[in-house]
DSSP file (Angstrom, degrees, kcal/mol; ACC not computed):
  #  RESIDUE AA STRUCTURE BP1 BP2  ACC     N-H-->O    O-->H-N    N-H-->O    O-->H-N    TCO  KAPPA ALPHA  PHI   PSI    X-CA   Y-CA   Z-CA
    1    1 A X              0   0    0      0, 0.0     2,-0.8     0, 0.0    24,-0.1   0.000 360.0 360.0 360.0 120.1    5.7   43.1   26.5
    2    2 A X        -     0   0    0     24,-0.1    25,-0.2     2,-0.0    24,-0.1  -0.534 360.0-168.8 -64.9  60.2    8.4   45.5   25.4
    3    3 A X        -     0   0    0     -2,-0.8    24,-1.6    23,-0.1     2,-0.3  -0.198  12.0-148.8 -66.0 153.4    6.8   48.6   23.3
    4    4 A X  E     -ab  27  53A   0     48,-0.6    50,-1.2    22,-0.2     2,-0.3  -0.826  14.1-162.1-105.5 157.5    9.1   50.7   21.7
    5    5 A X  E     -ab  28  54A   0     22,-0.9    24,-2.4    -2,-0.3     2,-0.6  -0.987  10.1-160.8-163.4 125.9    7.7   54.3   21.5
    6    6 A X  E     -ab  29  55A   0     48,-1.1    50,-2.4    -2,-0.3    24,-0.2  -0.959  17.7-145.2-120.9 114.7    9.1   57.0   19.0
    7    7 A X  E     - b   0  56A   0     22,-3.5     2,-0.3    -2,-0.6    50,-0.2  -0.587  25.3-121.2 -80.0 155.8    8.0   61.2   20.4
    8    8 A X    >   -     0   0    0     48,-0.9     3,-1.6    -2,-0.1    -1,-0.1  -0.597  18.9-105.7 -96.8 144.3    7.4   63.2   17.6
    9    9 A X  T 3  S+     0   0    0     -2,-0.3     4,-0.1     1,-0.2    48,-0.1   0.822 121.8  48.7 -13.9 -62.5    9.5   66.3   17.1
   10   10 A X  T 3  S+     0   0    0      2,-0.1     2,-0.3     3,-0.0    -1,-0.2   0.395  91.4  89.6 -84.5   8.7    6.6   68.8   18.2
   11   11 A X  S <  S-     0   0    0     -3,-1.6     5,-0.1    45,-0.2    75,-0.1  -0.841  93.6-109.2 -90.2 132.1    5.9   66.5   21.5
   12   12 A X        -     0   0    0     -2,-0.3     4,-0.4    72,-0.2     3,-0.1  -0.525  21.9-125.5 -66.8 145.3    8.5   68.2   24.5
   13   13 A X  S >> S+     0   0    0      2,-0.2     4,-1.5     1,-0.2     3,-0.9   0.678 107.3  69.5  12.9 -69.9   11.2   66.0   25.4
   14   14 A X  H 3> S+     0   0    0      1,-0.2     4,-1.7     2,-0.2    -1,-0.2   0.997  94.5  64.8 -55.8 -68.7   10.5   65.9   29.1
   15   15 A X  H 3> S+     0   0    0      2,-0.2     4,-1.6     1,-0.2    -1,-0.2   0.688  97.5  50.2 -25.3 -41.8    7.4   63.8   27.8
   16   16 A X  H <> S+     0   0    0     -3,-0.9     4,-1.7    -4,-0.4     3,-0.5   0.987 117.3  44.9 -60.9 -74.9    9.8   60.9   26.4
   17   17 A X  H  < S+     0   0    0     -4,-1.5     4,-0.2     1,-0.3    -2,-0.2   0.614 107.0  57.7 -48.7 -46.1   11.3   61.0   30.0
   18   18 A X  H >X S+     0   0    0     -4,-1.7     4,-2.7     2,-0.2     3,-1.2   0.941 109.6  43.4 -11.6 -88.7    8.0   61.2   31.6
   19   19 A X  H >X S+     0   0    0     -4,-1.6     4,-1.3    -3,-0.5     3,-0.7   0.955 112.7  49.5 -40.1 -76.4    6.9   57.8   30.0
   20   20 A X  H 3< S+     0   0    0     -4,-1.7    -1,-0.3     1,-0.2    -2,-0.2   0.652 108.0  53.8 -63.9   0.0   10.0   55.9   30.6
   21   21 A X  H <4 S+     0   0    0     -3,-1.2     3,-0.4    -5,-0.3    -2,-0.2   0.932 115.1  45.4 -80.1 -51.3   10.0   57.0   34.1
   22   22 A X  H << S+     0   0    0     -4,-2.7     2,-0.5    -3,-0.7    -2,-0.2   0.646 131.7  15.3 -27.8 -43.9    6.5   55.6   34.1
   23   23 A X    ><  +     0   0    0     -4,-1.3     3,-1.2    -5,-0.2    -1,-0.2  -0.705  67.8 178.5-147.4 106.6    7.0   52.5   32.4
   24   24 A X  T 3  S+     0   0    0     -2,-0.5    -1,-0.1    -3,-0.4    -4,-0.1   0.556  77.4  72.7 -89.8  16.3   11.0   51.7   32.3
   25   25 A X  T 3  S+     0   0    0    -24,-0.1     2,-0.2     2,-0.1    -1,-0.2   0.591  85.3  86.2 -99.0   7.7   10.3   48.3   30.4
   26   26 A X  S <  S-     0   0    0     -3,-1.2     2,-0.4    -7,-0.1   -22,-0.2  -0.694  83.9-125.8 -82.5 148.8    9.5   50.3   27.3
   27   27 A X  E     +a    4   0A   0    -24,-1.6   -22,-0.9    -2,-0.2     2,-0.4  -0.765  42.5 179.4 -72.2 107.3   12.0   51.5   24.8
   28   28 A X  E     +a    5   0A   0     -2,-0.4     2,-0.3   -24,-0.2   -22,-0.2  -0.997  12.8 134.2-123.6 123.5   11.4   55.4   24.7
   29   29 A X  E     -a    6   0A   0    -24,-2.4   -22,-3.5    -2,-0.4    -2,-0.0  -0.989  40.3-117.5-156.9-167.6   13.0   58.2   22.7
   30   30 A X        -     0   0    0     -2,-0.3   -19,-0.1   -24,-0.2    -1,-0.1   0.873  37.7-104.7-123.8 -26.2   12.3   61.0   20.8
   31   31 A X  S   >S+     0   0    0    -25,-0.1     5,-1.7   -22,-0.1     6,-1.1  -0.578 117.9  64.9 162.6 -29.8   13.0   61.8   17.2
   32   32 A X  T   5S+     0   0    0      1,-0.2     3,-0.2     4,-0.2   -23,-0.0   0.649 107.7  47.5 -80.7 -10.6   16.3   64.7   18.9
   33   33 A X  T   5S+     0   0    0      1,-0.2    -1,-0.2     2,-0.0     0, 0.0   0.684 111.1  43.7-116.4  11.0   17.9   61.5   20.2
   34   34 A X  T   5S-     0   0    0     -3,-0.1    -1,-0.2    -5,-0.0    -2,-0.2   0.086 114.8-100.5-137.1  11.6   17.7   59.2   17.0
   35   35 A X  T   5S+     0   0    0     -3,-0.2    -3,-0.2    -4,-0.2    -2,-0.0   0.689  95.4 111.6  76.6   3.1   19.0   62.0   14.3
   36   36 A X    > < +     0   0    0     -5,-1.7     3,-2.2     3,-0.1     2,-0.5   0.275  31.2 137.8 -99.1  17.9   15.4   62.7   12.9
   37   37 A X  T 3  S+     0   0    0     -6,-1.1    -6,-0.0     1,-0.2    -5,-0.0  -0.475  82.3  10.0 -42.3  99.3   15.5   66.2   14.4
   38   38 A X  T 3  S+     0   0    0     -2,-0.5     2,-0.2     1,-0.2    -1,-0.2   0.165 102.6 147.0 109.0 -16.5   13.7   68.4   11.2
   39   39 A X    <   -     0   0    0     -3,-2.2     5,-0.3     1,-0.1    -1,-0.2   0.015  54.3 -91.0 -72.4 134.7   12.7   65.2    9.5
   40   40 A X     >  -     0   0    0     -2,-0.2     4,-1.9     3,-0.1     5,-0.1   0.164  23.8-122.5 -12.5 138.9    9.8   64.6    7.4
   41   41 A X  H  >>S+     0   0    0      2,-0.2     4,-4.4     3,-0.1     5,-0.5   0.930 120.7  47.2 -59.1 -60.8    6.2   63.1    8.8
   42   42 A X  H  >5S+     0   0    0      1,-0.3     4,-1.7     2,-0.2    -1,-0.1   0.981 113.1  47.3 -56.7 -50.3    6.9   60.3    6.2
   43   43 A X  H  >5S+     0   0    0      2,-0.2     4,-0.6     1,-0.2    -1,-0.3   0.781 111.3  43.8 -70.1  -9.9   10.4   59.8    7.3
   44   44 A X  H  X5S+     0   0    0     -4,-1.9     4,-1.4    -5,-0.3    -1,-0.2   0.722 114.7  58.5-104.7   0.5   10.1   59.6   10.8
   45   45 A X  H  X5S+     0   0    0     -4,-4.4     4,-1.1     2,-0.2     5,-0.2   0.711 111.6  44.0 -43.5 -40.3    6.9   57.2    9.8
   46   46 A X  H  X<S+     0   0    0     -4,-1.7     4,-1.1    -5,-0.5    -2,-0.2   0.766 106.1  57.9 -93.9 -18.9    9.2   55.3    8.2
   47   47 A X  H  X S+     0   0    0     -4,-0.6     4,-1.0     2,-0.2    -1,-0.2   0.815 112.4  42.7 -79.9 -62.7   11.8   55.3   10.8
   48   48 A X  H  <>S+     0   0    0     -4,-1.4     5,-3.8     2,-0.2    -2,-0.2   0.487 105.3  56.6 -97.6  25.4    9.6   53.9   13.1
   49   49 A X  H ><5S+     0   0    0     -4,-1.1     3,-2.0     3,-0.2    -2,-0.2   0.895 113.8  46.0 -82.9 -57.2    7.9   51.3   11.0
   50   50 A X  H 3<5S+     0   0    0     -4,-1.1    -2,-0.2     1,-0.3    -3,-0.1   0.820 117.3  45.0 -28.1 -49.2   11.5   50.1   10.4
   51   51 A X  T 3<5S-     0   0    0     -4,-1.0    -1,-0.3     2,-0.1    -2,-0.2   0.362 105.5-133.9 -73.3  -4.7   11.9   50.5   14.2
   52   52 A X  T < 5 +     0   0    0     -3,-2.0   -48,-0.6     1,-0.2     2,-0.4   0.863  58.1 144.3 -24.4  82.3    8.6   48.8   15.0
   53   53 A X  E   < -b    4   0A   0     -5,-3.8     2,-1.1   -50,-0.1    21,-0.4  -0.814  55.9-119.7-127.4-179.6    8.0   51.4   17.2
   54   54 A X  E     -b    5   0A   0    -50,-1.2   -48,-1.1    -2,-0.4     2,-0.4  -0.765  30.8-149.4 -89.9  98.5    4.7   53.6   18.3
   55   55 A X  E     -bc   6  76A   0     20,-1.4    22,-3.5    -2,-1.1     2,-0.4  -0.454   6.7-162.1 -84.1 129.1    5.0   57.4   17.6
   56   56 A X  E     +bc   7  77A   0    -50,-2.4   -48,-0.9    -2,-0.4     2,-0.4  -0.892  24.2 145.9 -96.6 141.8    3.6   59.3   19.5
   57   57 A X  E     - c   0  78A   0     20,-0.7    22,-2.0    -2,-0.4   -48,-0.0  -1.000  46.5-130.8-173.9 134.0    2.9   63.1   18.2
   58   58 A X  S    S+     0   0    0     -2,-0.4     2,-0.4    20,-0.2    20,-0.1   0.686  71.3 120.1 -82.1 -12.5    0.3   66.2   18.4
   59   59 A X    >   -     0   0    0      1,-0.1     3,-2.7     2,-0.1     4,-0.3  -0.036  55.9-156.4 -69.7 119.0    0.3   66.5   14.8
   60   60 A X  G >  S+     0   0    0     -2,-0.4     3,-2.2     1,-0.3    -1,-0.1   0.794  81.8  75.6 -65.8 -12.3   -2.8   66.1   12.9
   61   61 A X  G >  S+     0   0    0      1,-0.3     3,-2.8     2,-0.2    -1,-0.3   0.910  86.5  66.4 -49.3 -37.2   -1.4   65.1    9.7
   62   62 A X  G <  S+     0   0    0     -3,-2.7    -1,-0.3     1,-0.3    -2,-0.1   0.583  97.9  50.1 -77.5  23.8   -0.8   62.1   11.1
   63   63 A X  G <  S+     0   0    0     -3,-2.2     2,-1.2    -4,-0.3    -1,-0.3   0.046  78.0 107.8-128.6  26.0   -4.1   61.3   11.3
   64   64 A X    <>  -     0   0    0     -3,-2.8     4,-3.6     1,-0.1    -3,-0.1  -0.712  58.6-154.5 -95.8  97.4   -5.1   62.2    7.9
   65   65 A X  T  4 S+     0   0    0     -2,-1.2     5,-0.2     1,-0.2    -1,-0.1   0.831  92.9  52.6 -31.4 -41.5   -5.7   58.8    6.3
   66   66 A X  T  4 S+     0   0    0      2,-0.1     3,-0.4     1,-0.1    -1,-0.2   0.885 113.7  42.4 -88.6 -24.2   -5.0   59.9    2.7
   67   67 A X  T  4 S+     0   0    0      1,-0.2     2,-0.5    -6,-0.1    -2,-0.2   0.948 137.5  19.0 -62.2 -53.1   -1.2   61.6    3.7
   68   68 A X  S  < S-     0   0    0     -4,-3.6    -1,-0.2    -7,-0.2    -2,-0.1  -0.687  87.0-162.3-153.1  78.3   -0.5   58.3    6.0
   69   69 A X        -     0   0    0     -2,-0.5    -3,-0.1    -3,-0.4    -4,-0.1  -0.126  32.0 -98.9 -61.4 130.0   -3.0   55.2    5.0
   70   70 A X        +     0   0    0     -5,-0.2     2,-0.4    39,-0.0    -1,-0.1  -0.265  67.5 126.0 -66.0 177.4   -3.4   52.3    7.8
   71   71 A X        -     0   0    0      2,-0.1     2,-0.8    36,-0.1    -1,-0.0  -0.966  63.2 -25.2 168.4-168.6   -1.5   49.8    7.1
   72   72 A X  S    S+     0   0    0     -2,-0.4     2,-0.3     2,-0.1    35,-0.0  -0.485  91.4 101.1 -83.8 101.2    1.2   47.1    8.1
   73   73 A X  S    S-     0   0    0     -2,-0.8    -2,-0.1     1,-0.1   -24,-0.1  -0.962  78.4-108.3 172.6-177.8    3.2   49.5   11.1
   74   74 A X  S    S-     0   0    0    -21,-0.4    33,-2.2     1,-0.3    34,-0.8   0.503  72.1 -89.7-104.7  12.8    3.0   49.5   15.2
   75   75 A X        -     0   0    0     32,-0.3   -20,-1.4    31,-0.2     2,-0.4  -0.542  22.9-108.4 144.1 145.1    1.1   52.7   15.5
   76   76 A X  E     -c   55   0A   0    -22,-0.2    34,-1.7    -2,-0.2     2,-0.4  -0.957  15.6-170.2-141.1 125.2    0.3   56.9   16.0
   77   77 A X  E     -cd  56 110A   0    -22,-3.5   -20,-0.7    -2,-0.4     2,-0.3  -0.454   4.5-166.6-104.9  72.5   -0.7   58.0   18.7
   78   78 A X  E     -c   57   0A   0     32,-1.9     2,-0.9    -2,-0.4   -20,-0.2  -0.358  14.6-149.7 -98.4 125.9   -1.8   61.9   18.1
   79   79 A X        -     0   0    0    -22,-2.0     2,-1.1    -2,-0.3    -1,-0.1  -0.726   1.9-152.6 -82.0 100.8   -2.3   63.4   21.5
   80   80 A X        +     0   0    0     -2,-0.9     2,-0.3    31,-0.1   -22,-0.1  -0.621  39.7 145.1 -78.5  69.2   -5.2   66.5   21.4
   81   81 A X        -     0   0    0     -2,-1.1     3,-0.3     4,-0.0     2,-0.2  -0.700  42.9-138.0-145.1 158.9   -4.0   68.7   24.3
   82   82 A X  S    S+     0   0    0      1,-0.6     2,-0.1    -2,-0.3    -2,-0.0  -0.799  93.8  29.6-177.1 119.5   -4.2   72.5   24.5
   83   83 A X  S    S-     0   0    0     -2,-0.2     2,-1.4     4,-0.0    -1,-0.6   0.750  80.2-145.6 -85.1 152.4   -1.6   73.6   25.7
   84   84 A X        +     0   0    0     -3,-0.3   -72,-0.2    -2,-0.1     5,-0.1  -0.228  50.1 146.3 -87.1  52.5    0.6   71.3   24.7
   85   85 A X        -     0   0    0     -2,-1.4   -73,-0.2     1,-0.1     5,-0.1  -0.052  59.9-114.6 -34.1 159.1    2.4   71.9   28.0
   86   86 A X  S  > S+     0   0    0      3,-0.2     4,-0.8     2,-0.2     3,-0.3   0.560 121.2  58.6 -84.5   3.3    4.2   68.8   29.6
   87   87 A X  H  > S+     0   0    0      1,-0.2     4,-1.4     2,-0.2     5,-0.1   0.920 110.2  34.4 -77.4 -49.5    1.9   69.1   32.1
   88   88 A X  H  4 S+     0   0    0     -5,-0.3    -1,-0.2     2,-0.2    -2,-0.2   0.180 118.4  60.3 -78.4  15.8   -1.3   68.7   29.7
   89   89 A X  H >> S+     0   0    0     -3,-0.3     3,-2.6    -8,-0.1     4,-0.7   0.619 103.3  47.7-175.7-114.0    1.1   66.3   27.8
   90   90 A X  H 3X S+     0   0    0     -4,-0.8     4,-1.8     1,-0.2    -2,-0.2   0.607 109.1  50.6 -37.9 -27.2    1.5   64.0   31.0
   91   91 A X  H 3X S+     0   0    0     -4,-1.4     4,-3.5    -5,-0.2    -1,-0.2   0.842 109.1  60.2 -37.8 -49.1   -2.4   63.7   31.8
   92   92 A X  H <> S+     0   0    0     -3,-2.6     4,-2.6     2,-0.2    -2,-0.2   0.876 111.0  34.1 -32.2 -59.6   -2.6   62.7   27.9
   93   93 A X  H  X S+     0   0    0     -4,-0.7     4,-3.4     2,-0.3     5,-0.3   0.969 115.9  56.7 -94.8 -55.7   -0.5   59.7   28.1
   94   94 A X  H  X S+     0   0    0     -4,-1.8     4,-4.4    -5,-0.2     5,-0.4   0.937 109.4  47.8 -44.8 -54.4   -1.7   59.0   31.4
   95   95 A X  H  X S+     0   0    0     -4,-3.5     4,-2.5     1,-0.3     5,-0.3   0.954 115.4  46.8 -20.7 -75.0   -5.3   59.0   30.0
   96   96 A X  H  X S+     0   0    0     -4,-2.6     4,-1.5     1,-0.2     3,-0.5   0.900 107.8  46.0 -49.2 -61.6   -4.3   57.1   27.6
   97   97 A X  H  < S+     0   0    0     -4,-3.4     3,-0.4     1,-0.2    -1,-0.2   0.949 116.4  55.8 -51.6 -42.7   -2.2   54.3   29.3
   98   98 A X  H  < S+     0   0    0     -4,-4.4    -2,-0.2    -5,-0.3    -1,-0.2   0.901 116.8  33.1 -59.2 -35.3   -5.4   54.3   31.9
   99   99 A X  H  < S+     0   0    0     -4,-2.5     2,-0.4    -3,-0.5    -1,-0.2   0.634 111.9  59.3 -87.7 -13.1   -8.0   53.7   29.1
  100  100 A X  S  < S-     0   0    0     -4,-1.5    -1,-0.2    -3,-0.4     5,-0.1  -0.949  87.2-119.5-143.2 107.0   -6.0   51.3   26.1
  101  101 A X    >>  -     0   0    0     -2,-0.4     3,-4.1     1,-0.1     4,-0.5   0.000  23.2-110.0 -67.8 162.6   -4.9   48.2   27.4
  102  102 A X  G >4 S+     0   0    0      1,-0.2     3,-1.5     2,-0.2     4,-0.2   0.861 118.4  49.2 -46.0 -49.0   -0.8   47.7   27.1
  103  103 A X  G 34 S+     0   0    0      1,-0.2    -1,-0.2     2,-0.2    -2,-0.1   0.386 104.1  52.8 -93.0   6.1   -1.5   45.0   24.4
  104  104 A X  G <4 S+     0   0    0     -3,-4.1    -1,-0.2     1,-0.2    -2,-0.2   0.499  89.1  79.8-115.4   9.4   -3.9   46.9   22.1
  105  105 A X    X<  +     0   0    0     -3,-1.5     3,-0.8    -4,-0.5     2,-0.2   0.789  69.7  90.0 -85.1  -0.4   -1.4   50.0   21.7
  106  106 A X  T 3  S+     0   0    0     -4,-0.2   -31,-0.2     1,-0.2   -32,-0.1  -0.568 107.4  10.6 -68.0 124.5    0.8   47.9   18.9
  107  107 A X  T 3  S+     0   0    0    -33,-2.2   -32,-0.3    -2,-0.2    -1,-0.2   0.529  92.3 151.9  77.6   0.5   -1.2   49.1   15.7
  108  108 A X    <   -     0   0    0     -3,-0.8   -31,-0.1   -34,-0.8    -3,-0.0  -0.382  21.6-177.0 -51.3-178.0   -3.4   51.9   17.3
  109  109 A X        +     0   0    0    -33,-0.3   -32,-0.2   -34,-0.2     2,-0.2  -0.405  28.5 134.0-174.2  58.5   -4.2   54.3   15.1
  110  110 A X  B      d   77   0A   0    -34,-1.7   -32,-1.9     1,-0.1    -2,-0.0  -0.469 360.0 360.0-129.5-172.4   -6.1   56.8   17.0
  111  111 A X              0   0    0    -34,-0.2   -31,-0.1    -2,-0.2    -1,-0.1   0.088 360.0 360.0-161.0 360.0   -6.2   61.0   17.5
């Protein structure tokens, strides 16, 4: 399976690089490399629904339900780390990749 996986603005950089060093048959980049640098929660929602890709993101708006209803799209993944270091940032994703199998992250919706 190829995910595509879209970083959020407020996620570092080095984190996209991270991941695709980690898993180089995913499609990774970050919102700075695709022209959504400043953009909107809803537009870079919309960007990767379009994209069918996974965002990943610390921001809790995207986990407000009434701002950004589930629905037909591949996914948010809002990361809870303090401080959002890459260091607590790569533990995160590892966590994550160790606990939620490859095939169930298409449609997450989780915080």
């Amino acid at each position: 399976m190829r995910l595509r996986i879209l970083f959020d603005q407020n996620v570092p950089r080095a984190a996209a690089a991270y991941l695709q060093g980690i898993r180089p048959g995913w499609t990774v980049r970050h919102v700075g490399e695709v022209g959504l640098w400043g953009a909107s929660d809803s537009h870079i929602l919309e960007w990767a629904q379009a994209d069918e890709s996974i965002v990943i993101t610390f921001d809790e708006d995207f986990a407000d339900a009434r701002m950004f209803p589930v629905g037909p799209h591949c996914g948010v993944i809002r990361l809870r780390v303090w401080p959002t270091t890459i260091e607590t940032t790569q533990t995160a994703l590892d966590r994550v990749l160790a606990e939620v199998p490859e095939t169930a992250l298409p449609g997450a919706w989780s915080s």
